[in-house]
C-alpha positions in Angstrom: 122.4 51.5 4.7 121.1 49.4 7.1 119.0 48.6 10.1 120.6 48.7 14.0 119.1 47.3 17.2 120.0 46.3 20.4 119.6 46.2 24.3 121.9 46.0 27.5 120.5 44.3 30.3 121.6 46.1 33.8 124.7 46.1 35.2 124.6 43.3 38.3 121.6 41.9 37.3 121.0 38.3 35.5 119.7 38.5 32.1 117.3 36.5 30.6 118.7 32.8 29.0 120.5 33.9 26.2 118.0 31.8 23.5 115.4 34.3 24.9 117.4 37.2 24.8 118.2 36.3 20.9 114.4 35.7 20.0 113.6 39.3 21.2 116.7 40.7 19.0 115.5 38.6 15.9 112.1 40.1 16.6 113.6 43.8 16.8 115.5 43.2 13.3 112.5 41.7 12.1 111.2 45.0 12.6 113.5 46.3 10.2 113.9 43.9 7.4 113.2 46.7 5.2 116.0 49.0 5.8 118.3 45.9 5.4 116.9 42.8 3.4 120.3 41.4 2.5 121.3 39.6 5.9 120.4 39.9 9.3 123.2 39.4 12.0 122.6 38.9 16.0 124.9 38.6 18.8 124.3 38.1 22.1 127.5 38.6 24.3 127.2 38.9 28.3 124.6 41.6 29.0 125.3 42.8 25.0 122.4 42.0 22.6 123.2 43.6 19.3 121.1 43.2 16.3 122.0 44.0 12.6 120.0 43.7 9.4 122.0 44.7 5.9 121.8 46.4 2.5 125.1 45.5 1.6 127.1 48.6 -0.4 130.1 47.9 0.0 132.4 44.7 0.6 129.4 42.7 -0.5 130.9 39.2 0.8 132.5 40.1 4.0 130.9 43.2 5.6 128.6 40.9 7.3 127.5 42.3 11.1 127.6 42.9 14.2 131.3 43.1 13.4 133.8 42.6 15.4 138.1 43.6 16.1 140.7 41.3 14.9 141.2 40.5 18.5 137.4 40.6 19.7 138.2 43.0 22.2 135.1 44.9 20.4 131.9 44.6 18.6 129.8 46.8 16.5 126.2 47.0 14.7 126.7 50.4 12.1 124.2 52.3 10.0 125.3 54.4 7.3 128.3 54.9 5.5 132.2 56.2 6.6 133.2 58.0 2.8 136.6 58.3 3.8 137.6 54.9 5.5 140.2 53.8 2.7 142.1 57.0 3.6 141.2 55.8 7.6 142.3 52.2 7.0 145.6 53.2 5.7 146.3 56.0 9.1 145.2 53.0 11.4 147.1 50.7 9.7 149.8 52.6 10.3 149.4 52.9 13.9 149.1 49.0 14.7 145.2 48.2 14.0 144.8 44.8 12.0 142.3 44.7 9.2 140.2 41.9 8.2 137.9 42.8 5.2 137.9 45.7 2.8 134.7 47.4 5.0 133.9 50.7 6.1 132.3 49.1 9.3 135.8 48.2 10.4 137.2 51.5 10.4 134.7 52.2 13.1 136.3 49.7 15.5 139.5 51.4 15.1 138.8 54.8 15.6 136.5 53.5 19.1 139.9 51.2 20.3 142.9 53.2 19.0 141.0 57.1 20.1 138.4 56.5 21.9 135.3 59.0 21.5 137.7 61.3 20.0 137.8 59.1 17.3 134.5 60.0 15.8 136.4 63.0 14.6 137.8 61.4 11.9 134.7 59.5 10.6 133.4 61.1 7.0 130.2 60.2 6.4 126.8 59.3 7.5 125.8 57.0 10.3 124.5 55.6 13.9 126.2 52.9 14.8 126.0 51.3 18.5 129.7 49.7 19.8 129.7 47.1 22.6 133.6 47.1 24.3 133.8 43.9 25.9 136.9 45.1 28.0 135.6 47.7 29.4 131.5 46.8 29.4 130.6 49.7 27.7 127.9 50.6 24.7 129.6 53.5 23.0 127.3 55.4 20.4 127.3 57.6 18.1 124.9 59.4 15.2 126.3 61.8 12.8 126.8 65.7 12.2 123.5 66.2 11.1 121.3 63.6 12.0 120.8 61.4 8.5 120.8 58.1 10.1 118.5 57.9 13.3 118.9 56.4 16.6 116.4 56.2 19.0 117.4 55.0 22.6 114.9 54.5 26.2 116.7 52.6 29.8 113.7 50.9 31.5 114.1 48.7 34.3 118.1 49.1 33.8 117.7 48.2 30.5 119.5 50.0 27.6 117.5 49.6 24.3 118.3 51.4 21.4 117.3 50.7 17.6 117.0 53.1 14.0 113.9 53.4 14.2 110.7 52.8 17.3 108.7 49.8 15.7 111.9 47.8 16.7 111.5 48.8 20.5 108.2 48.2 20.0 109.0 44.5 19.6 110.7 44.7 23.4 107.6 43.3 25.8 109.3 44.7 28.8 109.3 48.0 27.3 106.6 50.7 28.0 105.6 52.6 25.2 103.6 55.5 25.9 102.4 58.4 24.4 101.4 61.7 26.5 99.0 64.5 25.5 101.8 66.4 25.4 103.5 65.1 22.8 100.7 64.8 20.7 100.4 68.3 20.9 103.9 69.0 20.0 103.4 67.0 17.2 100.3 69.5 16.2 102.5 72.1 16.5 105.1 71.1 14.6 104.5 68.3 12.5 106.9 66.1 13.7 108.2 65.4 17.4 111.5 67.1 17.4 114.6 65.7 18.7 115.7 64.8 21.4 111.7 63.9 22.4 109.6 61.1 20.6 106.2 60.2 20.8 106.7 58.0 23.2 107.7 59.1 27.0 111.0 58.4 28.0 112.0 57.0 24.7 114.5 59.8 22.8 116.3 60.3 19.8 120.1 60.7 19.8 121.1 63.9 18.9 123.2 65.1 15.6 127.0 65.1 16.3 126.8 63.4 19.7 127.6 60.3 21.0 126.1 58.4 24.0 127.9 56.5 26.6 126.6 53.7 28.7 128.7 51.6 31.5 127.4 50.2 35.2 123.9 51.7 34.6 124.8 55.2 34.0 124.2 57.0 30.6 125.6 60.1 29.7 125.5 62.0 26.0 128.1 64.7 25.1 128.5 66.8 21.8 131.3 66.0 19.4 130.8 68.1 16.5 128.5 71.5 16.0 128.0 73.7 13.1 130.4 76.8 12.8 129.6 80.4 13.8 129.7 82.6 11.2 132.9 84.5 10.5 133.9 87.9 9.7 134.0 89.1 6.1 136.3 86.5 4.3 139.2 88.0 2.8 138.6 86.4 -0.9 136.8 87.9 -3.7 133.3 86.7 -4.5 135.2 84.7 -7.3 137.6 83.1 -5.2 135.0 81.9 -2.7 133.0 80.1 -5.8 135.8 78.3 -7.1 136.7 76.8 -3.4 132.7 75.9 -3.1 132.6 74.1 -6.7 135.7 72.5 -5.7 133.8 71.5 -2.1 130.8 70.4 -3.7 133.4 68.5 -6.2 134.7 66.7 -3.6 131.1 66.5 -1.2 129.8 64.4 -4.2 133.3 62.5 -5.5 133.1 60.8 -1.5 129.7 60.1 -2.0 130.1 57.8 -5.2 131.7 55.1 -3.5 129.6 51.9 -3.7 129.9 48.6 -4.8 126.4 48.1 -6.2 125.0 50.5 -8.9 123.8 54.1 -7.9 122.0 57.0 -9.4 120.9 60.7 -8.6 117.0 62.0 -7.9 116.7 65.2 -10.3 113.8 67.3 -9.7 115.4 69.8 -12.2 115.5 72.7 -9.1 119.1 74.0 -8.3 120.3 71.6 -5.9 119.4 68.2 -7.7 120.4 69.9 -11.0 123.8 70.9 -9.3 124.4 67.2 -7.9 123.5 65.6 -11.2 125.6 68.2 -13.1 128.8 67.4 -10.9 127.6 63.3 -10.8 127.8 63.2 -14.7 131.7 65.3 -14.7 132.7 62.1 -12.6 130.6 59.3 -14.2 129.8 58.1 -17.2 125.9 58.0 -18.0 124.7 58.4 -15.1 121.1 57.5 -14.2 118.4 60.0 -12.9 115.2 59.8 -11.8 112.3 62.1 -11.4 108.2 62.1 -10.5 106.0 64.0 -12.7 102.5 64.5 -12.8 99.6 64.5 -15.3 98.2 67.8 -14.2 100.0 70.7 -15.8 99.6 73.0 -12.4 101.8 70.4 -10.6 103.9 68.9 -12.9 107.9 70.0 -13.3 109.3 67.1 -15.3 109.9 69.5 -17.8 113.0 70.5 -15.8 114.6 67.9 -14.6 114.3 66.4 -18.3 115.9 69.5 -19.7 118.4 68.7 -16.9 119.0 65.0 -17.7 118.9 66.7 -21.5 121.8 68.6 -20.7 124.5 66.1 -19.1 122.9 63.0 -21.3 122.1 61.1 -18.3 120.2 57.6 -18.2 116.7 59.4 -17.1 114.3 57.4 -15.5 110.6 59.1 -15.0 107.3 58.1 -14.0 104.2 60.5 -14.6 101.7 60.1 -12.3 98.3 61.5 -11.6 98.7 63.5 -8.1 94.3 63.1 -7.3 95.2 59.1 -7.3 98.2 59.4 -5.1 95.8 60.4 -2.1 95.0 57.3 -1.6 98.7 56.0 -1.0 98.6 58.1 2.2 96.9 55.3 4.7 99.7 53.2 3.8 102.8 55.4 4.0 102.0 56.8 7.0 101.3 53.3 8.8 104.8 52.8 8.2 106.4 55.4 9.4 107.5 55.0 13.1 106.2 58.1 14.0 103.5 60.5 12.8 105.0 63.3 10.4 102.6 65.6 8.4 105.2 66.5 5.4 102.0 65.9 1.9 105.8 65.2 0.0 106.5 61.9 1.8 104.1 60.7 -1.3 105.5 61.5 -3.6 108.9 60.9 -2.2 107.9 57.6 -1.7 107.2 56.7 -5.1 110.3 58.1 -6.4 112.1 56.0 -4.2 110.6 53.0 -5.5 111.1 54.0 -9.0 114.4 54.5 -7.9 115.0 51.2 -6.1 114.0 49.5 -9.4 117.4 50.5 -11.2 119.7 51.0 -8.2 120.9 50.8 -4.8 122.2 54.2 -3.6 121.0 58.0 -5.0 122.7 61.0 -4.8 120.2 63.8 -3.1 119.8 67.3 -3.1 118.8 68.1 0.3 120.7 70.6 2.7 121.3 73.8 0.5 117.5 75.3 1.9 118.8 75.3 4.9 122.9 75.8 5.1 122.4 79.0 2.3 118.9 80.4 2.8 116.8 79.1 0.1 112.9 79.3 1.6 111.0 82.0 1.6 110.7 82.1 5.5 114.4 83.8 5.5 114.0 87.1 3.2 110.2 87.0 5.0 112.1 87.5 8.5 114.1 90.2 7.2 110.4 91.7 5.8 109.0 91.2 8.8 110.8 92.5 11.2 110.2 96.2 8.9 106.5 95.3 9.3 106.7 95.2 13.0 107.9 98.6 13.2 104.7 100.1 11.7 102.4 102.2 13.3 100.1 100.2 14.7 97.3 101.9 13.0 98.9 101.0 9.5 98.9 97.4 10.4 95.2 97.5 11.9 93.4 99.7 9.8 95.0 99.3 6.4 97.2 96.0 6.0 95.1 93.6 7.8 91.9 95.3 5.9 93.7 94.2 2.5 94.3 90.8 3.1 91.2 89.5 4.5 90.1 90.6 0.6 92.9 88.0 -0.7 91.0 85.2 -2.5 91.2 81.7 -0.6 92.8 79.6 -3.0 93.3 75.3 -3.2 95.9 76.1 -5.7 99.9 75.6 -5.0 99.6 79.0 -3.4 96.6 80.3 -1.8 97.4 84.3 -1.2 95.6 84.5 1.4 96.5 81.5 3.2 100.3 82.8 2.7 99.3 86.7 3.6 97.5 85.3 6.8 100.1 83.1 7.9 103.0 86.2 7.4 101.2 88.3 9.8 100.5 85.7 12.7 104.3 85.3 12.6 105.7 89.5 11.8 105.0 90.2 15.2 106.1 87.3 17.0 109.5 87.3 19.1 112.5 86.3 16.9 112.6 83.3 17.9 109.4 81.9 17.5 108.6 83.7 14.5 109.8 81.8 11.7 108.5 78.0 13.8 105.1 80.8 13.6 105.1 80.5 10.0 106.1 76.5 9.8 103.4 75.9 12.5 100.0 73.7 12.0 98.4 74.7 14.8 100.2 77.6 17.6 99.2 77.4 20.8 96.0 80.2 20.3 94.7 76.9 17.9 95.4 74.3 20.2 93.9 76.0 22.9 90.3 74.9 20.9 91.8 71.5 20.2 91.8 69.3 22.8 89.1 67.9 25.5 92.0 68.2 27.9 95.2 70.1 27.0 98.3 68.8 28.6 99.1 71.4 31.7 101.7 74.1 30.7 101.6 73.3 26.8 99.2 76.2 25.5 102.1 78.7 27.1 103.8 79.6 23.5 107.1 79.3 26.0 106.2 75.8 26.6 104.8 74.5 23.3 107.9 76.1 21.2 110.3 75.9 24.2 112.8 73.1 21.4 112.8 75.9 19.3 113.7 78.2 21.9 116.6 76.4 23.2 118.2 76.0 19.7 117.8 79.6 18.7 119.2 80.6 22.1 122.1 78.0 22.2 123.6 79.5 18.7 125.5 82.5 19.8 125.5 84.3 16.4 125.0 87.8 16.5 123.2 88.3 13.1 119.4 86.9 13.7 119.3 85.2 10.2 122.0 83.3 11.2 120.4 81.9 14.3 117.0 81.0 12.1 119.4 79.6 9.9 120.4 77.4 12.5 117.1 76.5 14.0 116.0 75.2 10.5 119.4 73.1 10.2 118.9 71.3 13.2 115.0 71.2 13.6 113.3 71.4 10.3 116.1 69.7 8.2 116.7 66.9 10.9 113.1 66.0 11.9 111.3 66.4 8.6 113.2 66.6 5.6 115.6 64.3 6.6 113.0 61.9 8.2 110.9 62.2 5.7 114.0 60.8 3.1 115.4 58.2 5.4 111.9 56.4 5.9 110.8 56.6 2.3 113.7 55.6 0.8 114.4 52.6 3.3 111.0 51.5 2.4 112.5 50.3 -0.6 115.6 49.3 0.9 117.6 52.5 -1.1 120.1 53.9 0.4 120.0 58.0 -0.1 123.1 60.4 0.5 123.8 64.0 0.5 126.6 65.4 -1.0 125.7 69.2 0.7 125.5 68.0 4.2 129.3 67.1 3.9 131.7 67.8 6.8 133.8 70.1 4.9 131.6 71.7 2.8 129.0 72.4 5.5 131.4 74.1 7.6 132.9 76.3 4.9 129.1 77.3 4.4 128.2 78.0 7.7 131.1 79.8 8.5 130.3 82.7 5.5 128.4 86.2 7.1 125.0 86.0 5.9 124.9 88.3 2.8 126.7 85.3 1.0 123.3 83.3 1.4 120.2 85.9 1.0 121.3 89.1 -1.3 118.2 91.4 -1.1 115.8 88.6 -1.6 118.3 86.4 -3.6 118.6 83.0 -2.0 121.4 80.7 -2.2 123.2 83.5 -3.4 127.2 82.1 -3.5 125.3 78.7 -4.3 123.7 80.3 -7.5 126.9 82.4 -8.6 129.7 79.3 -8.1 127.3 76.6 -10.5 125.6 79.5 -12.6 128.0 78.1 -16.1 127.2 74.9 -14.8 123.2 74.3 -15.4 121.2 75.2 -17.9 119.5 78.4 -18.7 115.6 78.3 -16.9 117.1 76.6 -13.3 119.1 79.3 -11.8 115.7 81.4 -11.6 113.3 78.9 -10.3 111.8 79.8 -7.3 111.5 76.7 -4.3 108.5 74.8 -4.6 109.4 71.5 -3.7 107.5 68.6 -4.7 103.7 69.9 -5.3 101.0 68.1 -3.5 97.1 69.3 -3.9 96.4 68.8 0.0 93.7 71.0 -0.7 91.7 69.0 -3.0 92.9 66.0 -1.4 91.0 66.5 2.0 87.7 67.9 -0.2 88.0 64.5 -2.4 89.6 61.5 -2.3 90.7 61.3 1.3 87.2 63.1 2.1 85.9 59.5 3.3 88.4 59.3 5.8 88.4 62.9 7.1 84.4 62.1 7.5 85.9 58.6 9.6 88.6 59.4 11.4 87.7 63.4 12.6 84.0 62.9 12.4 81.8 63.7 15.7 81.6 59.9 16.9 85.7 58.5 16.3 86.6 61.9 18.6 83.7 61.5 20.8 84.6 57.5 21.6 88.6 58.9 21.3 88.3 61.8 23.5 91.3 63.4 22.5 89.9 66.5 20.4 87.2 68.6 20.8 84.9 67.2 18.1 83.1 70.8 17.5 86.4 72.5 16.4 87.1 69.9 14.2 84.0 70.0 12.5 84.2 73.7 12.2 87.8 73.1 10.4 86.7 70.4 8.0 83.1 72.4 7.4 85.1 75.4 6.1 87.6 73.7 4.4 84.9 71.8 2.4 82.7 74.9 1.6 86.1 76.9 0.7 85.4 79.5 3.0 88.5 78.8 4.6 92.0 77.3 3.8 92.7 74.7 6.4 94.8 72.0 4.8 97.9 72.3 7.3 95.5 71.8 10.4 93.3 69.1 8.7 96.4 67.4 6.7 98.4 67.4 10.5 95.1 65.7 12.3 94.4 63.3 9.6 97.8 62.0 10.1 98.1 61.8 13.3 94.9 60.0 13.2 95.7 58.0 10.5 99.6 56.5 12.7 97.3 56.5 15.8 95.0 53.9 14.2 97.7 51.9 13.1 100.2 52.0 15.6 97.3 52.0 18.8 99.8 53.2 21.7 98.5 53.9 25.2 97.2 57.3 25.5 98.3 59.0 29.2 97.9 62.5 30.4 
């Protein structure tokens, strides 16, 4: 795991001396010291400036980068982690390629000289890696099938800049870093900026499973890999397709195991940690876990993941906290993040990072499985709602909505209310923006009071949702669910759990991987009809059946929760001094971004628990909270 960096300067033109040009790099990597505090590498080469900074994994004394071909026809500056490249090295070898060190990063080169693009086909594994081809003159890059490593990219003037993550453009003087209304108010809508847009304008993130191109100024960016459309009714019994997933989810994990430094597995003791942990321990011996829990009973599930670690005699690690003290972490974690993303569980993902980081270098995960079989809530609640929308009207109106505006409000882990308010803003919604309804902070009816000045255009649903809209349309599944299923694969999982993982746990220099987001595995998932993944209501239902003799009794029936975060009481207490700063009448009045009477309306309820507002009020305290630190240019 590591951090990348880089710039082109244009095709014709005369770049800066190269002692300038390598004082820029050094301040880009400097930029990322964290995600790589082992080494930094820089090369400057022609109009090529690649940066690397390293958290060495494997081939600790000569995977040293930017890296380069036996014959330096090539270079490269790599993030991530190619599982299979023993298996790659031996097929290359084969075919002529000569190897110098026992790295994954080499295997890279080959597949770029000996294939071309085509090569990425063959590459296991996790990554963005950025390859300059000296023969040619092109940057050749590339990030993953689903978008676990990042790479942003902006041209400017000519110039090609890329990096994992913005502070590092940032460091680039030439660069303008802007950040339109607009995307601020996609961010309110969402959470997150999703990809391919940033918060900045002009500056975009690489998509999943494509690969960018760059030679004599122009840039193009092409596909390589997408996720399967479901099949037609496999001809195996139930049986036969569990025993092929264990054996996937075998081998997902068995790749993901190879290090040369010491790694472990985070266990919340829900069914996807549990199932990662469970096949971990099979392969080796004491394993170590690690888990958060919390002094307050309501939001504390240690219990599991100890029965877990329990179970397989693993090497547990846990650290009880008190979740009303780890408010006041927020300020900091979200300075640090390169852009603004409202998830409450980056603090607590955060801390199990760094208790993590204290023991080893690389952790196994359990994220994907919510997404790839159906395991929120949102996907048996389309299915529900599109019954609801074919009520009479008058059912709805005069006897539904009746009911739930008597739901109590509560600050709780669930608030019914909250939840039964939120189901019917989304039941009648088109299919497509339904479930992003649900997910949403603020729809465009909320932003519509928000702002002093909306961007033009954005308060059309059309508009605000329209990244939403293209993914759902672009998957040509025929069963609904499957498109959803989709959406949240490449929108939700990419831009907030996965962001949310990748920046936490390279805080702490740790390098996190995820066995269910493997090639092979994925695509044997995505490829099963839809009643394999929700049953009735039953999520994850293969998942459940194939690891059911596998876990102990008490995690098969679990609901999700996630990692529990009292947002609630958070805005009402601890963080109450900076709601009262940064969304009080005279920070918005000297801003002029928000229309300060809405947002004391919003906080005024909240506080008096008339109302349940913690997703709107969570989303504009962190927005407010990276705006203060990160002070980019405002523009219309």
């Amino acid at each position: 795991m590591c951090g990348i960096a880089g710039f082109i300067w244009p095709h014709g033109a005369t770049p800066p001396p190269a002692d300038e040009r390598r004082a820029l790099l050094s301040a880009m990597t400097g930029a990322l010291a964290h995600r790589g505090p082992d080494g930094e590498g820089l090369l400057i080469d022609g109009p090529a400036a690649l940066g690397h900074r390293r958290l060495s994994i494997i081939d600790l004394a000569a995977g040293s980068q930017p890296m380069e071909d036996a014959e330096g026809r090539a270079v490269v500056t790599f993030n991530g982690e190619i599982y299979n490249y023993r298996e790659l090295k031996a097929r290359y070898a084969a075919r002529g390629f000569r190897f110098r060190t026992q790295s994954d990063t080499e295997v890279i080169l080959a597949a770029w000289l000996l294939d071309g693009p085509a090569g990425l086909d063959a590459l296991e594994g996790m990554f963005a890696f950025a390859l300059w081809d000296r023969a040619s003159r092109t940057l050749f890059a590339a990030r993953d099938r689903f978008g676990k490593k990042p790479l942003a990219y902006t041209i400017q003037g000519g110039v090609l800049a890329f990096a994992s993550e913005l502070t590092a453009l940032a460091k680039l003087p030439f660069l303008r870093l802007e950040t339109p209304v607009a995307a601020l108010m996609r961010f309110a809508a969402y959470e997150y900026v999703p990809t391919p847009e940033t918060i900045y304008k002009g500056v975009y993130k690489l998509r999943p499973g494509h690969y960018l191109l760059f030679k004599d100024g122009q840039l193009t960016t092409a596909p390589y890999w997408e996720m399967p459309l479901p099949g037609p009714e496999p001809r195996e019994s139930e049986e036969e397709l569990c025993e092929k997933l264990r054996l996937l989810l075998a081998q997902a994990v068995k790749r993901r195991l190879v290090a040369d430094v010491p790694l472990g597995v985070f266990l919340s003791g829900g069914l996807d940690s549990s199932t990662v942990a469970a096949l971990t321990a099979g392969m080796v011996s004491r394993i170590k876990t690690f888990s958060i829990g919390f002094t307050e009973a309501s939001y504390d599930e240690s219990r599991y993941a100890r029965l877990v670690a329990s179970r397989f005699a693993t090497d547990h690690h846990e650290r009880i906290l008190s979740a009303d003290t780890c408010g006041s972490l927020l300020p900091e974690i979200v300075a640090r993040f390169d852009e603004p993303m409202a998830d409450p569980s980056i603090v607590p993902t955060y801390l199990l990072s760094q208790v993590t980081r204290e023991n080893v270098t690389v952790a196994l995960g359990g994220d994907g499985p919510d997404e790839l079989f159906y395991g929120y809530e949102y996907f048996p609640a389309f299915r529900l709602a599109a019954g609801y929308d074919k009520l009479p009207p008058f059912v709805r109106r005069r006897l539904i909505e009746p009911l739930v505006k008597m739901l109590p409000h509560s600050a709780g882990y669930i608030n019914p209310r909250f939840v039964a308010d939120t189901f019917l803003a989304g039941a009648t919604a088109p299919q497509w923006l339904r479930v992003q309804t649900w997910l949403s902070a603020f729809t465009a009816d909320a932003q519509a009071e928000l702002w002093r000045n909306p961007a033009a255009g954005m308060l059309a649903p059309h508009h605000l949702f329209a990244p939403t809209r293209e993914l759902f349309d672009s998957y040509a599944a025929g069963d609904p669910l499957a498109r959803v299923g989709y959406v949240f694969a490449r929108q939700y999982m990419l831009d907030y759990i996965l962001v949310k993982v990748d920046r936490c746990s390279m805080m702490h220099s740790l390098e996190a991987r995820a066995p269910f987001l493997d090639r092979d595995l994925a695509e044997f998932v995505c490829r099963l009809p839809s009643r394999y993944k929700l049953r009735g209501t039953n999520r994850k239902y293969l998942l459940k059946k194939a690891v059911a003799d596998l876990l102990p009794k008490g995690i098969l029936g679990r609901g999700k929760r996630g990692f529990l975060i009292p947002t609630a009481d958070w805005l009402r207490k601890q963080l109450r001094p900076q709601v009262d700063d940064l969304l009080g009448q005279r920070h918005l009045t000297q801003q002029g971004l928000f229309n300060p009477k809405e947002v004391a309306r919003l906080v005024s309820e909240h506080a008096s628990r008339t109302a349940d507002h913690r997703k709107k009020l969570w989303t504009l305290l962190v927005l407010q909270l990276w705006l203060a630190k990160h002070k980019p240019t405002i523009i219309p």
